[in-house]
C-alpha positions as CSV (number, residue, x, y, z in Angstrom):
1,X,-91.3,-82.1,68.7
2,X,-88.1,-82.4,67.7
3,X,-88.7,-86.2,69.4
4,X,-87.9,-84.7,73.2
5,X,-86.2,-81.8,71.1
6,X,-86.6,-79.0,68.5
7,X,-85.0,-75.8,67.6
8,X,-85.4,-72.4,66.0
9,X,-87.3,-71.7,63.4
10,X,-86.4,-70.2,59.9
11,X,-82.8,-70.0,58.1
12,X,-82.9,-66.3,58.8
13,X,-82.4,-67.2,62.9
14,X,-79.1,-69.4,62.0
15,X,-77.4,-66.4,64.1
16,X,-79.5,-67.6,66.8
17,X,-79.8,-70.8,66.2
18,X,-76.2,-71.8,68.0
19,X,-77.7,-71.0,71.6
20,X,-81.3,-72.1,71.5
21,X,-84.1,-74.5,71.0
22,X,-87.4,-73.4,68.8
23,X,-91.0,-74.0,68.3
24,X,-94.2,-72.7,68.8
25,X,-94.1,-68.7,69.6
26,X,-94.7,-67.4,73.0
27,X,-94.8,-64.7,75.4
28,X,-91.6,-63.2,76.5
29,X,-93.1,-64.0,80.1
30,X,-93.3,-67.5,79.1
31,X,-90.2,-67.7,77.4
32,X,-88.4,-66.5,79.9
33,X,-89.8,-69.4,82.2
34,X,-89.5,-72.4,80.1
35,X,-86.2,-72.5,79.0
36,X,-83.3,-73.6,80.8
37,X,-79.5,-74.4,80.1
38,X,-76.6,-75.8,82.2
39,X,-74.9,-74.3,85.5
40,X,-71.4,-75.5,86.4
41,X,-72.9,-78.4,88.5
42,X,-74.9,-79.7,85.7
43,X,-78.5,-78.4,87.0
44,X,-81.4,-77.3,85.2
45,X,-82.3,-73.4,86.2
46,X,-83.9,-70.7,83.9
47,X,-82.6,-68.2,82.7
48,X,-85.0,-65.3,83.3
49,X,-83.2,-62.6,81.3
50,X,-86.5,-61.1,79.8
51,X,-83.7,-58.6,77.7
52,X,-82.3,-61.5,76.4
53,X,-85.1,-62.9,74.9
54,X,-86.3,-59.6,73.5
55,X,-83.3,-59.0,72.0
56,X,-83.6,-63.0,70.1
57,X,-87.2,-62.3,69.1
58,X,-85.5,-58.7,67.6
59,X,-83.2,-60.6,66.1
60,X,-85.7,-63.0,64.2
61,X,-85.6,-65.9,65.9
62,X,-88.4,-68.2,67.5
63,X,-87.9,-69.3,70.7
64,X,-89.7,-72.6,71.8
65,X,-91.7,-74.7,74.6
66,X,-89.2,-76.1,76.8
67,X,-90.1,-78.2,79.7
68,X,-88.2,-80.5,81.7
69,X,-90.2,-83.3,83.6
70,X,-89.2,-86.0,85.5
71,X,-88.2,-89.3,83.9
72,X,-87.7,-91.4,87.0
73,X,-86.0,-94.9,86.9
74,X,-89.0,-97.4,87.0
75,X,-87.9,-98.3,90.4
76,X,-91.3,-98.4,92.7
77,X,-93.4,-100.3,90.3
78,X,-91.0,-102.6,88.7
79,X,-90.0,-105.7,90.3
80,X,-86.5,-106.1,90.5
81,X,-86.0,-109.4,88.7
82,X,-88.2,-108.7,85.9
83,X,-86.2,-107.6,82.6
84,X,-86.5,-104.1,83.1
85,X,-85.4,-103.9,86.3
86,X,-82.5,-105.8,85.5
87,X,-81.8,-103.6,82.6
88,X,-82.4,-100.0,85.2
89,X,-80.3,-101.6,87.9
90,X,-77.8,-102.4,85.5
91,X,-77.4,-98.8,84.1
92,X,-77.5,-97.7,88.4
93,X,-74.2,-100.0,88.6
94,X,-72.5,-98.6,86.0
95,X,-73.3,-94.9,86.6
96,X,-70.4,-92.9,87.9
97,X,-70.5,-91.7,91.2
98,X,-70.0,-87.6,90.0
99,X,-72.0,-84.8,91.9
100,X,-73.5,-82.3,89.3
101,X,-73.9,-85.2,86.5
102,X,-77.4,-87.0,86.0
103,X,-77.0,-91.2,85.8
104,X,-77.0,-93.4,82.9
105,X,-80.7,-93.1,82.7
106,X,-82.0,-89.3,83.2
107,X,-83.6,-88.3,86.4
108,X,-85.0,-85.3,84.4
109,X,-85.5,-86.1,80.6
110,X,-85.8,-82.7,78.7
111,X,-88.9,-82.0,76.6
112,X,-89.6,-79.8,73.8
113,X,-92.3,-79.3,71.3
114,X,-94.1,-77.3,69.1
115,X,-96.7,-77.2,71.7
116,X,-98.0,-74.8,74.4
117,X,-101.0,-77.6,75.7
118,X,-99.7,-81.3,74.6
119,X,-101.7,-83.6,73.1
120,X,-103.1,-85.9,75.0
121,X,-104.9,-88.9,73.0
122,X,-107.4,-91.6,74.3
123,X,-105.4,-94.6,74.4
124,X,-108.8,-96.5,73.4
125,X,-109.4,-94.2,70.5
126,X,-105.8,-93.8,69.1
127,X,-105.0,-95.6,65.6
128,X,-101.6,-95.5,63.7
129,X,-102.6,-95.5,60.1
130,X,-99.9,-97.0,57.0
131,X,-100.7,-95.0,54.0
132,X,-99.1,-93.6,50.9
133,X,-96.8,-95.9,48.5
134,X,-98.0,-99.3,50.0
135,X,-99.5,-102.1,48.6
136,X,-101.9,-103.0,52.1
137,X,-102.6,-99.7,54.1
138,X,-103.5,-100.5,57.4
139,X,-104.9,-99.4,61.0
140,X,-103.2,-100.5,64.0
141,X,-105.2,-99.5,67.7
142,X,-102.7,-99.3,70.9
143,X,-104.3,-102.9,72.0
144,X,-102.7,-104.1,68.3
145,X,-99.7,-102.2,68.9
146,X,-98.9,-103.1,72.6
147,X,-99.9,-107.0,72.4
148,X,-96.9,-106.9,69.5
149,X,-93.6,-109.0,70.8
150,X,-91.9,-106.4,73.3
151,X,-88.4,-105.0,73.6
152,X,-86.4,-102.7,75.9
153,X,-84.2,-100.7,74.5
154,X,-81.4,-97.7,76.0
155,X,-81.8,-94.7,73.9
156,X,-80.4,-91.6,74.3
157,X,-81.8,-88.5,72.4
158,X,-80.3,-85.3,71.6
159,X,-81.7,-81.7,70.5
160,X,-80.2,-80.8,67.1
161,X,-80.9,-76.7,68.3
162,X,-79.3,-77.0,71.6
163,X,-76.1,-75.0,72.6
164,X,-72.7,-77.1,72.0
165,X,-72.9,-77.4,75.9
166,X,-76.3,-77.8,76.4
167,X,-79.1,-79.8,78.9
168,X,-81.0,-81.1,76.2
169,X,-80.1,-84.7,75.7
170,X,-80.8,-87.4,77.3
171,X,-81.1,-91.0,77.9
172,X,-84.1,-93.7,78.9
173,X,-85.0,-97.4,78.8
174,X,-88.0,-97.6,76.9
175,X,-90.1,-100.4,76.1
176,X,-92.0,-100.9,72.6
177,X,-91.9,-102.5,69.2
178,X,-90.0,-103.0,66.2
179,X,-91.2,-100.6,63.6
180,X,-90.1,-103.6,61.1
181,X,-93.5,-105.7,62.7
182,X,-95.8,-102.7,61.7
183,X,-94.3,-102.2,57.7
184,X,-93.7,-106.4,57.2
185,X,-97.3,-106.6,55.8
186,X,-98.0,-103.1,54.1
187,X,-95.9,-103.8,50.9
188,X,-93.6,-100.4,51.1
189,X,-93.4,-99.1,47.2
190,X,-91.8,-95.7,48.0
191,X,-88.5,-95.1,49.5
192,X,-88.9,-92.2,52.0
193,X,-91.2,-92.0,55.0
194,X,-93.1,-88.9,56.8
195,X,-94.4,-89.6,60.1
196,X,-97.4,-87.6,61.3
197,X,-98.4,-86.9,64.7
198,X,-101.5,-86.1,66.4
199,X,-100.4,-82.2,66.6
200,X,-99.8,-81.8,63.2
201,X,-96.0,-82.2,63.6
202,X,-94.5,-84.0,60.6
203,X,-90.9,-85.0,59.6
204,X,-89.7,-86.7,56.9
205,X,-86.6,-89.5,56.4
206,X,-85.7,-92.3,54.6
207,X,-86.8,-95.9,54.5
208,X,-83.9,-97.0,55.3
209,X,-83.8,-95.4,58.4
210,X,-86.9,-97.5,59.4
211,X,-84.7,-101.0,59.5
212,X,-83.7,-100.4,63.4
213,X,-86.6,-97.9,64.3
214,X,-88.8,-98.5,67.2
215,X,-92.5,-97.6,68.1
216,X,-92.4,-96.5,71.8
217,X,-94.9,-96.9,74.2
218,X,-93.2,-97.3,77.8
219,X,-90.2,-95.2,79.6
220,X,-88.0,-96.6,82.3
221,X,-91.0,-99.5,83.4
222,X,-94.1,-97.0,83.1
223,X,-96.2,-96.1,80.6
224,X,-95.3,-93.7,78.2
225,X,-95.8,-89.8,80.2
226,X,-98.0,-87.4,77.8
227,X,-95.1,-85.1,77.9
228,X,-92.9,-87.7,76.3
229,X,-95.5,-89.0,72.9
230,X,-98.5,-91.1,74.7
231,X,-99.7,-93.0,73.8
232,X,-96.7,-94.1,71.3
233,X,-94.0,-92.4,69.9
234,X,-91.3,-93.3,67.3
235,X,-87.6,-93.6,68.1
236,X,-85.0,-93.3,64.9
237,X,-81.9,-94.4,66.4
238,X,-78.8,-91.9,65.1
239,X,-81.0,-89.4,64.3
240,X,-81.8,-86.1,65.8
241,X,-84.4,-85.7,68.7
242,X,-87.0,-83.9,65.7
243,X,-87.2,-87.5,64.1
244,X,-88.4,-89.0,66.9
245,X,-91.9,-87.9,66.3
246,X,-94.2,-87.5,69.6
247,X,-97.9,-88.4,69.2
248,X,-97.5,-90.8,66.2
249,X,-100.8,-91.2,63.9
250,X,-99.4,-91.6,61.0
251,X,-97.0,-93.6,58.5
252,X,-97.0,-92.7,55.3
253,X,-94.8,-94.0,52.7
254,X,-93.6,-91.4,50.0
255,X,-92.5,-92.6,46.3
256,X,-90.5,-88.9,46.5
257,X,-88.4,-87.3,48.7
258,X,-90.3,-84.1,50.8
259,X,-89.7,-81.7,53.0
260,X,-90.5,-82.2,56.9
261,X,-91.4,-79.6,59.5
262,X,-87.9,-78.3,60.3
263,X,-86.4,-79.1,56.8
264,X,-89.2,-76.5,55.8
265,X,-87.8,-74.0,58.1
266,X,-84.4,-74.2,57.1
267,X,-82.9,-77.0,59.5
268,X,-81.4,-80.3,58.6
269,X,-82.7,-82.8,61.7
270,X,-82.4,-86.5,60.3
271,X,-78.8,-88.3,61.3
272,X,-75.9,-88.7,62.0
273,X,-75.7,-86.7,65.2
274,X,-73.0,-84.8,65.8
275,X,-70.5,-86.5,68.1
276,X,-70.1,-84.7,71.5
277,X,-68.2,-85.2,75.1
278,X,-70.0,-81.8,77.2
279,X,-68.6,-81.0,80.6
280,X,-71.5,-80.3,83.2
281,X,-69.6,-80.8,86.3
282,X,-66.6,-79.2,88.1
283,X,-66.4,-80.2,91.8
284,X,-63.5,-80.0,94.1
285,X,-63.0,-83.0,96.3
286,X,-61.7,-82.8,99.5
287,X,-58.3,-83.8,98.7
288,X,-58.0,-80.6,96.9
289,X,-58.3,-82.4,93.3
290,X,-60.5,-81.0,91.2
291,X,-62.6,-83.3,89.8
292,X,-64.8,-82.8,86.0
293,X,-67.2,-84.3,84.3
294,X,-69.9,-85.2,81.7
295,X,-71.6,-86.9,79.4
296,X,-70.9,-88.1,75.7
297,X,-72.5,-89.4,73.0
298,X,-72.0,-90.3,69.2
299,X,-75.3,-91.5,68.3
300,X,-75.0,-94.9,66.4
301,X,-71.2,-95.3,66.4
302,X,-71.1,-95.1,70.1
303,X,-68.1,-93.5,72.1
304,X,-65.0,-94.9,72.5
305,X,-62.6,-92.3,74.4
306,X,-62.8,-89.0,75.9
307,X,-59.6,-87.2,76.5
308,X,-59.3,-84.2,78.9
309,X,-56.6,-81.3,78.7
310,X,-56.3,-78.7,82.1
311,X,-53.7,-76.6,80.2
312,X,-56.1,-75.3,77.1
313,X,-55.3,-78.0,74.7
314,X,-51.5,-78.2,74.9
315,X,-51.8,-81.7,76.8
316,X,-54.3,-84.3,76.7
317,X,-55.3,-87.6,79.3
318,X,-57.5,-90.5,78.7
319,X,-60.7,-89.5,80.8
320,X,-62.6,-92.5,82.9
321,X,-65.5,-93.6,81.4
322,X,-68.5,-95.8,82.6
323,X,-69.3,-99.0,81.6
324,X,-71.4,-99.3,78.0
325,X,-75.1,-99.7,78.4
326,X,-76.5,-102.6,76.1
327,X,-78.2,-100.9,72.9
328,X,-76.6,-98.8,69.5
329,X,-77.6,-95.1,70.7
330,X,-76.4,-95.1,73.9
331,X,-74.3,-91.8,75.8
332,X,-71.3,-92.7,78.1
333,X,-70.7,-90.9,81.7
334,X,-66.9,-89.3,82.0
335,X,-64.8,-88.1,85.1
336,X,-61.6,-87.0,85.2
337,X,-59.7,-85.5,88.3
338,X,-56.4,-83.9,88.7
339,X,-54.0,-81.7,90.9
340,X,-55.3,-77.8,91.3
341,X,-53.0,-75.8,89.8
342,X,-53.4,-73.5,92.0
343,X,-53.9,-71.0,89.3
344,X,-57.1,-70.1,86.9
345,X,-56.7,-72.4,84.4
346,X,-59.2,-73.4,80.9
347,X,-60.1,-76.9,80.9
348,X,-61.0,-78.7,77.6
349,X,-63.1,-82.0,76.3
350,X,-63.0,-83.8,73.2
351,X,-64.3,-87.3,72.4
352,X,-63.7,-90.2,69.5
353,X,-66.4,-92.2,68.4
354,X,-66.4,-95.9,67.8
355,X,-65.2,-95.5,64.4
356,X,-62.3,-93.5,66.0
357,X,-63.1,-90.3,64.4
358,X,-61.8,-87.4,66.9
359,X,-64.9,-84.9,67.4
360,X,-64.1,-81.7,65.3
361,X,-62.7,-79.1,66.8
362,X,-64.0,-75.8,65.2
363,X,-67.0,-75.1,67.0
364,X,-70.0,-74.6,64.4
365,X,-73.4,-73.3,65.4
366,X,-76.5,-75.2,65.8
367,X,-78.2,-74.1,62.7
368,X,-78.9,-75.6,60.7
369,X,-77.0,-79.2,61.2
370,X,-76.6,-79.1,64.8
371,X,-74.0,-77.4,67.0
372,X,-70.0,-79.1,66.6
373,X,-66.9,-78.7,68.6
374,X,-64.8,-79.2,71.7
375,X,-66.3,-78.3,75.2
376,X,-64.3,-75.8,77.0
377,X,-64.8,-73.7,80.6
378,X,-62.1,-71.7,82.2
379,X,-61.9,-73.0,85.8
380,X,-60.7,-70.9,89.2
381,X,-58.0,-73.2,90.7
């Protein structure tokens, strides 16, 4: 699942792996009509080159389902003095007005998984299960879960097989639990954790990764979609989308390191992501500016600059950002506009995280650590 993301399969496809998400194997007919990347504007459309995905599956790779479904923003059925419609109007205040650019919390939140037909649990039958190196296993049912003290929480997530310019990332308000109120009582003896889901997905991290995790089971004032984990998913804040396993059952505490689903096939998915500023829209005003912009995100450390250079590099200015969101794992909108040049000219991104590390430059495909490097697209002035 690749939580909301997942990528190719097998170290052999690492030639593949810069462009492209993978999991289960399909059709080239359905290949060709579930996966999508970025047009200038920032839109979702497919791709549709049936040669092009011939010449991947030649190549050894594994393509993978890719949907994107509508996340919404909670707005008809959450009343808008309640806490999360504070929190969604909040993040519609401080969303830049950009054409091409989706708001602070995702119209259309990507979704991919190692699925052709999703899971789709009874909510009255579903248990979450603590097994493995603990002293008091237990069974948890969604009424145990959900009756839990609840929190909202901005969380942006993040494909680690996506293209360096890629659609799949994204950001939601999502309501659930501390993972902390599920382990308090099981007596953890081991110091690594694989979470198991209802499709037989499984990925594997540390403990320690568990201290700020969250246990899922509402996006942006709704319940939790199918599409999206239902009934309750796990969110690993700083981590890659894969670790924020979809359909949880399952939390088993390991005494020994092990291999996960990805990790099996050659990828590394668990954190830090990658820090990345991607430029989705180029829109001239009527002023005859030209105006760009995007989104960025540095998982944990958060984003504290994004600097935009018209001339290729040579020059660089301090792009506008939006306001924070409240929360740890959070993406920032960016705009900049300028004076046309009147001239073709190559227009370039870079960010610097909160611990004011500058993004690297080299670009580096997406297998098997995620894709790295600065954004660039040559623009017609």
């Amino acid at each position: 699942m690749l939580g909301l993301a997942l990528a190719l399969g097998g170290a052999a496809a690492s030639a593949v792996g810069a462009t492209v998400g993978a999991a289960v194997p399909l059709g080239v007919a359905a290949l060709a009509a579930r996966t999508s990347e970025p047009t200038t504007a920032g839109r979702r459309t497919a791709l549709g080159s049936i040669a092009a995905a011939v010449g991947l599956a030649l190549a050894g790779g594994v393509l993978g389902s890719r949907r994107t479904v509508s996340a919404g923003d909670g707005t008809a059925s959450v009343p808008a003095d309640s806490e999360v419609g504070r929190l969604l109007a909040t993040a519609r205040d401080r969303s830049l007005d950009v054409d091409g650019i989706e708001p602070l919390v995702s119209e259309r939140f990507y979704e991919v998984d190692i699925n052709q037909v999703d899971p789709d649990p009874d909510r009255d039958e579903w248990t979450l299960s603590v097994t493995g190196a603990v002293e008091n296993p237990g069974e948890y049912s969604y009424e145990d879960v959900t009756s839990m003290p609840a929190e909202h929480r901005f969380n942006t997530l993040r494909c680690v097989g996506e293209s360096l310019n890629g659609m799949k990332m994204d950001n939601a308000l999502w309501t659930g639990t501390p993972l902390t109120r599920i382990l308090e009582d099981a007596g953890l003896q081991g110091d690594y954790v694989m979470l198991r889901a209802a499709d037989g997905f499984y990925e594997e991290f540390s403990v320690a990764a568990l201290r700020n995790g969250f246990l899922a089971w509402g996006m942006n004032g709704a319940d939790l979609p199918r599409g999206h984990g239902a009934p309750v998913r796990a969110l690993i804040p700083g981590h890659w989308g894969e670790i924020n396993v979809k359909w949880l059952t399952e939390i088993e505490i390991l005494d020994e390191e092990m291999e996960g689903y990805w990790e099996e096939r050659g990828w590394h998915g668990t954190g830090p992501v990658n820090t990345v500023a991607k430029l989705h829209a180029v829109n001239r005003l009527g002023d005859g500016r030209i105006e760009v912009g995007g989104h960025a995100y540095a998982g944990t450390r958060g984003v504290d600059r994004v600097e935009v250079s018209v001339d290729g590099g040579d020059t660089w200015t301090d792009a506008e950002l939006s306001e924070p969101l409240p929360g740890d794992d959070v993406w920032r909108q960016w705009v900049h506009r300028y004076d046309s040049p009147g001239a073709e000219h190559e227009v370039v991104v870079r960010a610097t995280d909160g611990t004011g590390t500058l993004q690297p430059a080299d670009e580096r495909s997406a297998f098997p650590n995620g894709p790295s490097g600065w954004v660039s697209r040559t623009v017609r002035g």
